[in-house]
N, C-alpha and C positions, 0 to 999 in steps of 0.2 A: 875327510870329506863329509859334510854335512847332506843328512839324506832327508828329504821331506816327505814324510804319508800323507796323503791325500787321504782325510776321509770323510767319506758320504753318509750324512744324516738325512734319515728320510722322515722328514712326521708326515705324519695322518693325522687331520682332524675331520673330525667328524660333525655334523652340523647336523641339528632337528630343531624343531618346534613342539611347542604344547601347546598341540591344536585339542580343542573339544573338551575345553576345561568344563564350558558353560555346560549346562545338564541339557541333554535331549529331551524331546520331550515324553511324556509321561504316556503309560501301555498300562493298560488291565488287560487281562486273557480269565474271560468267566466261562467256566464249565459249563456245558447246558443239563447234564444225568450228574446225577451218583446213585451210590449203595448202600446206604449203612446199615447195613444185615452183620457188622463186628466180624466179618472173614478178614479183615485188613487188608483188602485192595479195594479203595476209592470209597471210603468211609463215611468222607467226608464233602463238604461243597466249600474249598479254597479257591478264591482267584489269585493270581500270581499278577506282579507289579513290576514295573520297569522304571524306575527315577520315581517313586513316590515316597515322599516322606512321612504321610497320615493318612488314613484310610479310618471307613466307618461304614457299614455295612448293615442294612435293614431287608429280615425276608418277611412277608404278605401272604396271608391266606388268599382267598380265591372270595371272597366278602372283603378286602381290603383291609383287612386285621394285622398289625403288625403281629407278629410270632416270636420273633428273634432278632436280636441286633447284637452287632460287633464291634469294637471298638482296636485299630492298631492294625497294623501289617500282617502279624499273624493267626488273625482272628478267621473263625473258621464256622459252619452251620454241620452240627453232626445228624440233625434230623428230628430234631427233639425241642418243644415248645420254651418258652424263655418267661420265668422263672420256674416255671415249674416241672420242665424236665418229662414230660408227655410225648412218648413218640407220636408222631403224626403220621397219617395213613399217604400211601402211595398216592402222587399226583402230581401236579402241576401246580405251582408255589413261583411269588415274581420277587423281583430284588430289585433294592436301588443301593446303589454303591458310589461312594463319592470318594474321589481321590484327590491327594494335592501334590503336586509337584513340590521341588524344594525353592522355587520362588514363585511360592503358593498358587500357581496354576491351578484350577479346579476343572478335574473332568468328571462327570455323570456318566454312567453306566446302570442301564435300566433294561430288564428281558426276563425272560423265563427259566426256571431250572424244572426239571424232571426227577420225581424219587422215587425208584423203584429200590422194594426191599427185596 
């Protein structure tokens, strides 16, 4: 007597998408203080980036003088004149920062930072 199994295959497929390939769009987050008194907490004046592929970063005295400029994503203002490396006194210093997305979106970012040593 011939016997038959019956058997039960079950697949599972599973189905997604690649949604959000395209890049969001682009975030700067600029400090408004720092400290660079060299304790190592907040030494520095970094802004932090969201979808930026090139950054450039220019700070101003209080007469419109540039001081310092930056060049790349992790370019950074430790509180100190450009090229000459002169700490500069407590105050009130503006920035312009320009960002680019990765299909070259351009956002400006212009304010104030605070240095207290």
């Amino acid at each position: 007597m011939n016997k038959f199994f019956a058997i039960s295959i079950f697949i599972t497929l599973s189905f997604f998408s690649l949604t959000g390939l395209a890049q969001d769009s682009i975030d700067v987050v600029v400090p408004n203080i720092f400290t660079p008194n060299k304790d190592g907490v907040n030494d520095v004046f970094r802004p932090s980036y969201t979808n930026v592929k090139k950054v450039n970063g220019s700070i101003y005295n209080r007469w419109g003088e540039i001081i310092y400029q930056w060049w790349g994503l992790n370019g950074y203002w430790d509180g100190v004149t450009m090229p000459a490396g002169v700490e500069v006194p407590e105050g009130t210093y503006y920035y312009i920062i320009k960002a680019y997305s990765f299909t070259d979106e351009e956002v400006v970012k212009t304010g104030t930072v605070s240095l207290k040593r």
